[in-house]
N, C-alpha and C positions, 0 to 999 in steps of 0.2 A: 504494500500500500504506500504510495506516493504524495507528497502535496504540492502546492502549487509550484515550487521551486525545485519539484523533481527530487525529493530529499526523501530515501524510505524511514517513513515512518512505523513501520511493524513488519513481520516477516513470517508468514505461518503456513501449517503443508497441515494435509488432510486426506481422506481418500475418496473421497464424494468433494470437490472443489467446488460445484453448484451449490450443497446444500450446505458447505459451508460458508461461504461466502454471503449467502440468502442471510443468515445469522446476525451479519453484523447491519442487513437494510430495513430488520426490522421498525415498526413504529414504538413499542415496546418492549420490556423486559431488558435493555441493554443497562451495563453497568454506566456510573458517573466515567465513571473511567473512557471508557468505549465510544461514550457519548461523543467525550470530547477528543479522541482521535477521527469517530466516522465526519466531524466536522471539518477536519483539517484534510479530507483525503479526497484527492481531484482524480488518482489513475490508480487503477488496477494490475500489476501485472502476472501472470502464470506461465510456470514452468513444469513441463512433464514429465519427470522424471520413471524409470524402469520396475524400482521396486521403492517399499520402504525406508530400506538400508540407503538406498542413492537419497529418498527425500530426506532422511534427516543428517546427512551425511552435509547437501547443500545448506540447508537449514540451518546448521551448524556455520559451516563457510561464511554464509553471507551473514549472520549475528557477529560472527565476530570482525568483518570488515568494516558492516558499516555501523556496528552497535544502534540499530534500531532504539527511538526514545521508548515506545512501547511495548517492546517486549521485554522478559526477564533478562537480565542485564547483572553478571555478577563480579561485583568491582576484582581487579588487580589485588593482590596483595603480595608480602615479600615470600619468598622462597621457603621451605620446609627447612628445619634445620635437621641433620644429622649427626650419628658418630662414629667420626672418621678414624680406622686402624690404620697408621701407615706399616706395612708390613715390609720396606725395603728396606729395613733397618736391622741391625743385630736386636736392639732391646725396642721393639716398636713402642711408641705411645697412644692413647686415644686424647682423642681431643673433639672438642666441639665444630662444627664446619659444613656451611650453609651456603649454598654456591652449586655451576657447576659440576661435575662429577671429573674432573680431567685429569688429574692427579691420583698415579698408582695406589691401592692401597683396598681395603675393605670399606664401604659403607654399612650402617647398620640405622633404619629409619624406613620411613620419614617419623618422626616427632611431633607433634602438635603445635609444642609451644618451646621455648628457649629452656625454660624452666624445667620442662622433662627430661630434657639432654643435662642439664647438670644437676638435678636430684642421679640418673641412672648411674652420669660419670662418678659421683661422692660415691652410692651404694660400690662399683663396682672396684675404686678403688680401699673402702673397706673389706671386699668381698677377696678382690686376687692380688691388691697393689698392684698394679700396675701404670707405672710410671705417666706424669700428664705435662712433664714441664717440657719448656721449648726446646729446641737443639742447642740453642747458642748457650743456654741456663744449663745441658745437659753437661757439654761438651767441657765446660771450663769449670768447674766442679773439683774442690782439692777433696773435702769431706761428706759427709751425707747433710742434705737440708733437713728442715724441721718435720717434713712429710715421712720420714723413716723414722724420727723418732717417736711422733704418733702412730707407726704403723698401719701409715698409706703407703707408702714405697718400698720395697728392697732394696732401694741404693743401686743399681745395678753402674751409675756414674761414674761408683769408686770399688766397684769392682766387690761389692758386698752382695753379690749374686753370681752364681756361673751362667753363662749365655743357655744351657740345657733347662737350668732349673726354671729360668726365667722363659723360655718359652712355654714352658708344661702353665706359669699363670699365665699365660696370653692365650694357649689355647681353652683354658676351661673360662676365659671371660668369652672368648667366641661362640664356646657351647653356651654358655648362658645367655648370651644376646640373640643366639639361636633357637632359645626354648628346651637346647637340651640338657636341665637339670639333672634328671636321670642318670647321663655317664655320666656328671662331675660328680654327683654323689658317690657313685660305684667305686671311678680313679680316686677319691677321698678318703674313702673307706677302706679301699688295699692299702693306702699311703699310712693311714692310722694304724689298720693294724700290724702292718709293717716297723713304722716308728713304734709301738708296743712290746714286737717283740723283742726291738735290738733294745729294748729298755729306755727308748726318745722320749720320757713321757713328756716333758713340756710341748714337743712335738706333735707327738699325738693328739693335744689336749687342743691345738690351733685347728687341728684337721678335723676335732669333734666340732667346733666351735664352729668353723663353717659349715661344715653338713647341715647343724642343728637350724643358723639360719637361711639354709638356700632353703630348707626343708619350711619355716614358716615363708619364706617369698612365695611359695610353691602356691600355698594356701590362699597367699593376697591377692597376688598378681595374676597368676593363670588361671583364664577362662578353658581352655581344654586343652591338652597337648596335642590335637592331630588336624586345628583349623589352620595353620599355616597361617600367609599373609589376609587379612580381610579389613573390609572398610565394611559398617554400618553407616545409613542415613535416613534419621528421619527428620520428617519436614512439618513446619506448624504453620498456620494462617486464621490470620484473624487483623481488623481494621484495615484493610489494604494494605498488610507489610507480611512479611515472611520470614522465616530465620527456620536453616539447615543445620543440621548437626551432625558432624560426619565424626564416628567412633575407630580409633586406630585400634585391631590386634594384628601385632604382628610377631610369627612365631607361637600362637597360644599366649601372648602377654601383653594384657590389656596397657597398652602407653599411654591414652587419653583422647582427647577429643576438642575439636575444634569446631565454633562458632559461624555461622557464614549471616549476612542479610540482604540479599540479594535483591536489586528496585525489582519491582514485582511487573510492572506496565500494565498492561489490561489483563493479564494472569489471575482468574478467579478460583481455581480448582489445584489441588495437590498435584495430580499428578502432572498438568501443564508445567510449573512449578521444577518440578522434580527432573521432567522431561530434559529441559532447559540445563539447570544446575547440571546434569548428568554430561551432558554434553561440552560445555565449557568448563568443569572444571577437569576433568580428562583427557582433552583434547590443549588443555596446558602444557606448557613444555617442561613446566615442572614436575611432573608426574612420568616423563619418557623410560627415566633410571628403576621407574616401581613393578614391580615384581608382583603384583594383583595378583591372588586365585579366585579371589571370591566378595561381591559386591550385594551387602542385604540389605532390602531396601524394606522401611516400614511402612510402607503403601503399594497399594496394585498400580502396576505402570501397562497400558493397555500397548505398547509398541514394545511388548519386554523383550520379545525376541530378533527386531532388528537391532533394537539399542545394542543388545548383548553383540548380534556378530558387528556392529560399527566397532565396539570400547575394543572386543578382540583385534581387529583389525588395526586401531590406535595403538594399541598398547602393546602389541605382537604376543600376547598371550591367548592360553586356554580360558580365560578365565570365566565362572560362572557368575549372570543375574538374577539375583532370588526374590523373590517376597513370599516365599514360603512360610507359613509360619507352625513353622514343626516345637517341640520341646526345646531345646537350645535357643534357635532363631526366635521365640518368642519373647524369650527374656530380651536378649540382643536390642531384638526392633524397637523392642516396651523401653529400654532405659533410652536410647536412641530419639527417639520422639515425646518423651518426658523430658530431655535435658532440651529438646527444639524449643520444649514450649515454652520453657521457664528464663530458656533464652528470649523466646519472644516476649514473654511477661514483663521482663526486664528490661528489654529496646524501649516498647511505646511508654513504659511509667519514664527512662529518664527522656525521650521524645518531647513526654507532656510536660517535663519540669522544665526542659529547653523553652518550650512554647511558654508557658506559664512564669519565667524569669527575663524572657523578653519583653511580653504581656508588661512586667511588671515594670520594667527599665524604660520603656514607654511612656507609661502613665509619671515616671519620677521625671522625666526629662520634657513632657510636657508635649511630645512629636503626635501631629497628626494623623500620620501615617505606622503601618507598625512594621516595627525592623523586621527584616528577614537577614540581614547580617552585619556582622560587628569584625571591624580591625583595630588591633592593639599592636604599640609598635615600644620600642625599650629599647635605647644605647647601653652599649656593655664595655668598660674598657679598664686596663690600670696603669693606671698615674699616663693616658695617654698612650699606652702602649695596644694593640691589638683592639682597634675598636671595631667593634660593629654593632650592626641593631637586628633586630628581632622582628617579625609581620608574623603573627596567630590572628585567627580565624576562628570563628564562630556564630554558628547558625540556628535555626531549628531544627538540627539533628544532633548537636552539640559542637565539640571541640575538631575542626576541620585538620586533622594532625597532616596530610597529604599536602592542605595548602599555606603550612606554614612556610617562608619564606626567611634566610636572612642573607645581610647583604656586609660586605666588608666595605668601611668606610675611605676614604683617599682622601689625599690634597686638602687636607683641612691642618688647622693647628691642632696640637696634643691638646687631649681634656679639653677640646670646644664641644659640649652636649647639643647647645643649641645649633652648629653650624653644621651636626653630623645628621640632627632630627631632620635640619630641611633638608640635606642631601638625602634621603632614605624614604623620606616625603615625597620630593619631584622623581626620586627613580622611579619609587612604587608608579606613582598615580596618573603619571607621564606616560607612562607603558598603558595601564589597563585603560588608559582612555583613548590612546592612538590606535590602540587594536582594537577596540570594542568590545572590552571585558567588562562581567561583573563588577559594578562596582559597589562598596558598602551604603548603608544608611547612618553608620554611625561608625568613626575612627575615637577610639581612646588614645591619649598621649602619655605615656609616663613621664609625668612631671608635673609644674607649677603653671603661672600665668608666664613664664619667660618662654617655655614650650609649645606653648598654646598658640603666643603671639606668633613664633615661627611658622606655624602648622596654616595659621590663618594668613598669614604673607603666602605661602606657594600656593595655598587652594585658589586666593585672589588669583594667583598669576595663572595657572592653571584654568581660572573660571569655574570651579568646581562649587558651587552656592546650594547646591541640594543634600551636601553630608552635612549629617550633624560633628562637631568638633567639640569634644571633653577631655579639659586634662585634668589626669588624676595626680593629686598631691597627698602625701602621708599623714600631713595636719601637724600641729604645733608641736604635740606628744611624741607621734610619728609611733602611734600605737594601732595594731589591727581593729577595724570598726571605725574608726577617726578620719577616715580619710575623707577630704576637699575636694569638690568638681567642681571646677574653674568652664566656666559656659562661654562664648562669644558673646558681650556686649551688658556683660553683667560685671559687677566693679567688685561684688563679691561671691565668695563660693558656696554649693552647695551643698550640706550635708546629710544623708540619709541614717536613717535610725539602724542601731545596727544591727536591728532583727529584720531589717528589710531585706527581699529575694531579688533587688532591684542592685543592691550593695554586694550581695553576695555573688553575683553574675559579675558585677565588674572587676571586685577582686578576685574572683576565678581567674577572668581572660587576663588581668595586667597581671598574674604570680605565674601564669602561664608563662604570657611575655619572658618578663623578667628571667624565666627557668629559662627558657630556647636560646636568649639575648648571653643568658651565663656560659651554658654548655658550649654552645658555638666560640666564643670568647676564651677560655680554656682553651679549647682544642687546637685553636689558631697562636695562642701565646705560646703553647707547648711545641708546635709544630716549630714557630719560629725562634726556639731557645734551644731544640734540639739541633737545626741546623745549622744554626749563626755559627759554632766554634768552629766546624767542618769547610765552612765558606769560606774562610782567609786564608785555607791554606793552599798553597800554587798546586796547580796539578790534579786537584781533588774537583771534580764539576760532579755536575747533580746525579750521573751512572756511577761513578765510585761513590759517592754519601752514601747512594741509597745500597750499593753490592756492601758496604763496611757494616751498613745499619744494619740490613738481613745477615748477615754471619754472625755479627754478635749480638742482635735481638737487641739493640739499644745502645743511648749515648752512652750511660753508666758501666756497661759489659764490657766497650770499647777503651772505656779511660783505665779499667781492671787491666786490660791484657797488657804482653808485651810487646816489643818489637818483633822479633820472631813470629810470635802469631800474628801480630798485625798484617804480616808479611805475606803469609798464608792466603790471604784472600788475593784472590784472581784480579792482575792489573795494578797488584801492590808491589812496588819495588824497596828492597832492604833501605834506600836511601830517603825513600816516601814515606816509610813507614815509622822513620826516625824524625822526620817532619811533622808524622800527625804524632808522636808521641809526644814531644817536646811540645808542640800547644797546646796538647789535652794537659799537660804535666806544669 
């Protein structure tokens, strides 16, 4: 479906195209939604495709070229995190590592969330020790670190492990990311009673100690030992929105689950819904490396069996699509679509407190019209060094984390606030207005009346006269609740009570601010303090900083070593490497 400008507006396949299409002319029973696409739509177009598999194959295709405004539409997000075994190593380590897959070694995932990668890494190095620190931290190591004295590591750095022993714990964390508890129980149990009989009992008593807890993991974590890899998804709908729940086991060990909310468009029914979601998020590239068997869905999908051979086809697997609901798959689907909902329960309540804190920021500011979005912006710098500002975003869906923005400041004086606010001011608003972006109904300034006046000098020049313009100040006290709104054309400030949802919306976005304006600022002074030493020295350009910084994992490793190993790194010569010691020194 097309509109006047030839722009598709939805994109949908059928197997009676008559009587679907008939659907959407009726005078009746269409949704608000539908209403206000069949309004917008001047052309028709059809495509005949061979089988199912080919329609939603296309279907597929053209959603995600031209991301259609009305149909289900499931945002971008970042990449799955894994954990990654590098096995080219004598003593491998695991480590955290989210990215493509191009670098030798085992992966073990995909993970839900950041958090389940380093809850498994903690367990697994209480469980085998095995080693997690960097190579350059490995490499240059006279003693054991504090991780062997807790009895995370074996040391294997200083040689307080033999390379054999050391791999028998790298194989039984493999078994156990595997699912297979079972023989590391068994090799533990020879190994104890072995240490028993040569009389090892401290030994043995390490080998009881793990069996006893792989044997409670056994209990928490494993949903069955013989499901292999599976994804559950269930899907919830209610006020025009949506929220998927896709349940990771992999190996028989439930890892977690992750949240989806997908714009729904004219999408009334689960399985449309589902349809959709099933398609994009599959046919991601992030999903090329995953090893699927088995896909359970907790709704009937009336296309189950094209969908199935398209995802096999995607994904170059056997893999099976279910909505069976046998004893196992019941539970499965049940907790699946229980955690959809309570997801969704949870989107529209903070939805209505977004609506309902704009509602209220409105009515305190006195605007006729009611905001649909808010910019907060915050300079970040010290003593003059490393400034920049900050741009957060906020709507009625809440905090627009995607479209926060910051910008590094130039050609101004050290610690000028005011002369950085209006550069960060004409960059932003000079852009969204030559391109014909969105622009806000209401900017926040971090600061007083001196910020203010700057913000209101570029909007003049600019011609920008329909934002509203508030600077926030901290007040006398400079206490939370206290805080000043400094208005255009008002000689004094305003202050909200401080149980108002009016006050508490704006100290959200400006603590917001002020956090994005920090971390960026950091990042940027650290950047530039690790590499100023490196820079004066002749010979050293920005391929050798960065080939010295990856060998020894940082400035501080670098200023540790010697000449000799200085040397060591590739393009380091014995007389270069007495140059970079001598200015590190």
């Amino acid at each position: 479906m097309l509109n006047a400008e030839n722009k598709i507006l939805y994109v949908g396949k059928a197997r009676d195209l008559k009587k679907r299409l008939a659907s959407y002319f009726r005078d009746t029973g269409l949704s608000t939604k539908t209403q206000v696409l069949m309004r917008q739509v001047v052309d028709v177009k059809t495509i005949i495709t061979a089988s199912d598999t080919e329609a939603l194959l296309l279907e597929s295709n053209l959603i995600k070229e031209y991301r259609p405004r009305y149909n289900v539409l499931l945002r971008d997000d970042k990449s799955y995190p894994y954990l990654y075994l590098d096995t080219e190593q004598d003593f491998p380590r695991l480590d955290f590592y989210r990215g493509a897959h191009t670098k030798k070694g085992r992966y073990f995932g995909p993970y839900p969330t950041a958090g389940a990668v380093r809850d498994n890494l903690a367990l697994l190095q209480k469980l085998f020790q095995i080693r997690q620190c960097k190579d350059s931290f490995f490499k240059h190591r006279s003693r054991p670190c504090l991780q062997h004295q807790i009895k995370r590591c074996t040391a294997p750095c200083v040689a307080r492990v033999s390379k054999e022993a050391y791999a028998q714990q790298v194989e039984h964390a493999v078994l156990f990311l595997e699912g297979k508890n079972d023989r590391i129980i068994k090799n533990l149990e020879r190994q104890m009673d072995a240490a028993s009989n040569t009389q090892a009992y401290e030994l043995a008593a390490h080998y009881r100690d793990q069996i006893v807890r792989l044997r409670q993991l056994q209990e928490t974590q494993c949903i069955s030992g013989k499901t292999g890899n599976v994804d559950i998804i269930g899907v919830a709908l209610g006020q025009g929105r949506a929220a998927v729940n896709v349940v990771f086991v992999r190996q028989g060990r439930l890892l977690g689950q992750r949240l989806y909310f997908p714009q729904v468009g004219i999408a009334d029914d689960v399985p449309t819904i589902l349809n959709s979601f099933l398609l994009q998020y599959y046919f991601n590239s992030k999903h090329a490396d995953e090893a699927i068997d088995k896909i359970v869905l907790s709704d009937k999908l009336p296309d189950k069996v094209a969908m199935q051979q398209v995802l096999q086809t995607q994904l170059g697997t056997k893999l099976v699509l279910t909505d069976f609901r046998g004893a196992l798959y019941k539970q499965w689907q049940q907790m699946a679509k229980t955690n959809a909902q309570h997801g969704l329960a949870t989107h529209l309540a903070d939805k209505e407190s977004a609506l309902e804190k704009l509602l209220a920021l409105q009515k305190a500011l006195a605007l006729k019209d009611p905001i649909q979005r808010i910019e907060c912006f915050d300079i970040s710098h010290t003593m003059g060094e490393a400034t920049v500002a900050s741009c957060v975003v906020y709507d009625a869906e809440g905090a627009k984390n995607k479209e926060y923005r910051r910008f590094n400041i130039k050609d101004i004086e050290a610690g000028d606030d005011y002369a950085a606010m209006a550069q960060v001011l004409m960059r932003r608003y000079k852009k969204l207005k030559t391109t014909d972006q969105i622009l806000p109904d209401v900017v926040l300034i971090d600061g007083g009346k001196g910020q203010l006046k700057k913000a209101i000098d570029v909007f003049e020049e600019l011609q920008l006269s329909d934002i509203q313009l508030v600077g926030v100040s901290k007040g006398p006290a400079r206490k939370p609740g206290q805080e000043q709104l400094w208005l255009p054309g008002r000689t004094r400030p305003l202050q909200l009570a401080t149980d108002s949802m009016a006050l508490h919306l704006i100290q959200f976005v400006r603590d917001e601010s002020h956090r994005f304006a920090i971390t960026t600022h950091r990042q940027q002074r650290a950047k530039k303090r690790t590499h100023s030493s490196l820079e004066d020295i002749a010979g050293v350009g920005p391929k050798r900083r960065r080939d010295l910084l990856r060998y020894f994992g940082g400035i501080q490793q670098l200023r540790d070593a010697s000449i000799t190993e200085i040397a060591k790194v590739s393009g380091i010569s014995e007389q270069l490497a007495k140059s970079i010691y001598d200015l590190l020194h």
